[in-house]
C-alpha positions, 0 to 999 in steps of 0.5 A: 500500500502508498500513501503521499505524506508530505510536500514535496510529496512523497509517497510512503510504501513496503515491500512485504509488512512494515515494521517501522512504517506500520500504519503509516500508509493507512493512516498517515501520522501514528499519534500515541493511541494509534502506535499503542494499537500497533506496538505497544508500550516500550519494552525496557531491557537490561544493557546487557541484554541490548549489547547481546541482542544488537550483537546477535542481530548485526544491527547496524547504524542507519545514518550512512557510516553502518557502525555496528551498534553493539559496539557503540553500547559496549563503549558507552559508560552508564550512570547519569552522568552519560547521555543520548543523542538522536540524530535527526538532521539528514542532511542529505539532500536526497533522502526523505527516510527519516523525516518520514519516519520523524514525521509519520512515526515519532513514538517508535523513535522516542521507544527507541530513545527510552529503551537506550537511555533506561539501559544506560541509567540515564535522563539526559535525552536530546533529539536534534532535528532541522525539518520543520515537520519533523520538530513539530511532529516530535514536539507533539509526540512527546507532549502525547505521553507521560513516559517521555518527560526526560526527552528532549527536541531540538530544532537546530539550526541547519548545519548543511551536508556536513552539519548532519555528521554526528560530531557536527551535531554534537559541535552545533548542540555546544556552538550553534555551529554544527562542523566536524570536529577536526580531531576525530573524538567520538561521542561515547568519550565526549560528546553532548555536553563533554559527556560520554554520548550514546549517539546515533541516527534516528532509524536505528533507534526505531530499530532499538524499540523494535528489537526490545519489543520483539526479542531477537528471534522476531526482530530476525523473522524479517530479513537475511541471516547475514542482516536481519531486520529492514531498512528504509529507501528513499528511491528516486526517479526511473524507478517503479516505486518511489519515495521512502520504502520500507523494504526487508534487509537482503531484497535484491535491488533489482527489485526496485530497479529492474535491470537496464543499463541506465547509470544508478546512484546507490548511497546518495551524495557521498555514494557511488555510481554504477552501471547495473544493480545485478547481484547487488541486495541491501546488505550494508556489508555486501555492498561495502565489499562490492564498493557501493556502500548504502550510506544514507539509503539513496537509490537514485537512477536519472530517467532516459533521454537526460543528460546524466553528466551535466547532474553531475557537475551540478551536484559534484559543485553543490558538494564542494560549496558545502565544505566546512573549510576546515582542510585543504583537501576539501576546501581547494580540493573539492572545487578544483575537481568539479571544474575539471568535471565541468570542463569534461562536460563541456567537451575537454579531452583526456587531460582533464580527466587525468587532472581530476584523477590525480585531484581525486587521489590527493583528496582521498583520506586527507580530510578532517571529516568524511566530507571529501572522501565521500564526495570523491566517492561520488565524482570517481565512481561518475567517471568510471560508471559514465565513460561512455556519456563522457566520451560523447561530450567529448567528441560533441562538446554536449550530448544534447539532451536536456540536464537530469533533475532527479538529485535535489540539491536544497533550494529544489526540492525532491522530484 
C-alpha cells in the first residue's frame, strides 16, 4: 500500500509488512493511541541484554557510516552522568527516510530513545532535528505521553551536508555551529555536553524499540541471516516505486530497479555510481565489499533521454560549496575537481580527466571529516560508471539532451 505524506510529496510504501512504517500508509501520522494499537508500550531491557541482542542481530547504524551498534553500547559508560543523542538532521539532500519516519512515526523513535537511555541509567535525552515537520511532529509526540518527560527536541539550526555528521551535531548542540570536529573524538568519550554520548541516527533507534519489543528471534523473522531486520529507501526517479520504502534487509535491488543499463546512484551524495544493480541486495556489508556502500539509503537512477553528466557537475559543485573549510583537501580540493568535471562536460579531452584523477587521489583520506572522501566517492565512481556519456561530450562538446533533475540539491526540492 502508498500513501503521499508530505510536500514535496512523497509517497510512503513496503515491500512485504512494515515494521517501522506500520500504519503509516493507512493512516498517515501514528499519534500515541494509534502506535499503542500497533506496538505497544516500550519494552525496557537490561544493557546487557541490548549489547547481546544488537550483537546477535548485526544491527547496524542507519545514518550512512553502518557502525555496528553493539559496539557503540559496549563503549558507552552508564550512570547519569552519560547521555543520548538522536540524530535527526539528514542532511542529505536526497533522502526523505527519516523525516518520514520523524514525521509519520515519532513514538517508535522516542521507544527507541527510552529503551537506550533506561539501559544506560540515564535522563539526559536530546533529539536534534532541522525539518520543520519533523520538530513539530516530535514536539507533539512527546507532549502525547507521560513516559517521555526526560526527552528532549531540538530544532537546530541547519548545519548543511556536513552539519548532519554526528560530531557536527554534537559541535552545533555546544556552538550553534554544527562542523566536524577536526580531531576525530567520538561521542561515547565526549560528546553532548563533554559527556560520554550514546549517539546515533534516528532509524536505528526505531530499530532499538523494535528489537526490545520483539526479542531477537522476531526482530530476525524479517530479513537475511547475514542482516536481519529492514531498512528504509528513499528511491528516486526511473524507478517503479518511489519515495521512502520500507523494504526487508537482503531484497535484491533489482527489485526496485529492474535491470537496464541506465547509470544508478546507490548511497546518495557521498555514494557511488554504477552501471547495473545485478547481484547487488541491501546488505550494508555486501555492498561495502562490492564498493557501493548504502550510506544514507539513496537509490537514485536519472530517467532516459537526460543528460546524466551535466547532474553531475551540478551536484559534484553543490558538494564542494558545502565544505566546512576546515582542510585543504576539501576546501581547494573539492572545487578544483568539479571544474575539471565541468570542463569534461563541456567537451575537454583526456587531460582533464587525468587532472581530476590525480585531484581525486590527493583528496582521498586527507580530510578532517568524511566530507571529501565521500564526495570523491561520488565524482570517481561518475567517471568510471559514465565513460561512455563522457566520451560523447567529448567528441560533441554536449550530448544534447536536456540536464537530469532527479538529485535535489536544497533550494529544489525532491522530484
Amino acid at each position: 500500500m502508498t500513501a503521499v505524506l508530505d510536500s514535496p510529496t512523497t509517497p510512503v510504501s513496503s515491500i512485504g509488512a512494515p515494521r517501522l512504517l506500520a500504519g503509516v500508509a493507512e493512516h498517515g501520522r501514528v499519534d500515541h493511541a494509534r502506535h499503542l494499537l500497533l506496538h505497544g508500550a516500550p519494552v525496557l531491557r537490561r544493557r546487557s541484554w541490548l549489547v547481546a541482542a544488537t550483537r546477535d542481530v548485526n544491527l547496524l547504524g542507519r545514518g550512512g557510516g553502518a557502525f555496528p551498534v553493539t559496539a557503540k553500547l559496549a563503549a558507552m559508560p552508564s550512570g547519569r552522568d552519560v547521555a543520548v543523542l538522536l540524530n535527526g538532521s539528514e542532511g542529505e539532500p536526497a533522502s526523505r527516510k527519516d523525516r518520514v519516519l520523524m514525521t509519520c512515526a515519532p513514538h517508535l523513535v522516542i521507544d527507541g530513545a527510552l529503551v537506550v537511555a533506561d539501559a544506560l541509567g540515564t535522563a539526559n535525552v536530546t533529539i536534534v532535528v532541522h525539518d520543520a515537520a519533523a520538530h513539530d511532529s516530535l514536539v507533539h509526540a512527546v507532549a502525547e505521553r507521560t513516559d517521555a518527560t526526560v526527552v528532549r527536541v531540538v530544532r537546530a539550526a541547519d548545519g548543511g551536508f556536513v552539519g548532519g555528521e554526528i560530531r557536527a551535531v554534537v559541535n552545533g548542540l555546544a556552538t550553534g555551529r554544527a562542523v566536524p570536529g577536526g580531531r576525530r573524538v567520538l561521542p561515547h568519550v565526549s560528546g553532548v555536553d563533554g559527556l560520554p554520548t550514546f549517539g546515533s541516527n534516528v532509524e536505528t533507534f526505531a530499530h532499538l524499540a523494535l528489537l526490545g519489543r520483539m526479542g531477537v528471534a522476531e526482530y530476525a523473522r524479517t530479513g537475511s541471516t547475514a542482516e536481519p531486520g529492514t531498512s528504509l529507501l528513499t528511491v528516486l526517479g526511473d524507478a517503479p516505486v518511489r519515495g521512502v520504502v520500507e523494504v526487508p534487509n537482503g531484497t535484491p535491488l533489482s527489485v526496485l530497479l529492474p535491470a537496464t543499463t541506465a547509470p544508478v546512484l546507490v548511497g546518495g551524495y557521498h555514494g557511488t555510481w554504477r552501471r547495473d544493480v545485478d547481484g547487488l541486495t541491501v546488505d550494508r556489508a555486501a555492498l561495502r565489499a562490492a564498493g557501493s556502500p548504502l550510506g544514507a539509503g539513496v537509490i537514485a537512477r536519472p530517467h532516459p533521454g537526460t543528460c546524466v553528466v551535466d547532474e553531475v557537475v551540478r551536484v559534484a559543485r553543490w558538494l564542494a560549496a558545502e565544505s566546512a573549510g576546515q582542510c585543504g583537501p576539501c576546501f581547494f580540493g573539492l572545487p578544483a575537481i568539479a571544474d575539471d568535471l565541468a570542463a569534461l562536460a563541456a567537451g575537454a579531452g583526456a587531460d582533464r580527466a587525468a587532472s581530476a584523477h590525480r585531484r581525486l587521489a590527493l583528496v582521498r583520506g586527507r580530510g578532517a571529516c568524511a566530507h571529501p572522501d565521500g564526495s570523491a566517492a561520488f565524482v570517481g565512481s561518475a567517471l568510471d560508471a559514465l565513460a561512455d556519456e563522457l566520451a560523447v561530450h567529448q567528441h560533441h562538446g554536449r550530448c544534447g539532451r536536456p540536464a537530469s533533475t532527479v538529485l535535489p540539491t536544497p533550494e529544489e526540492g525532491t522530484r
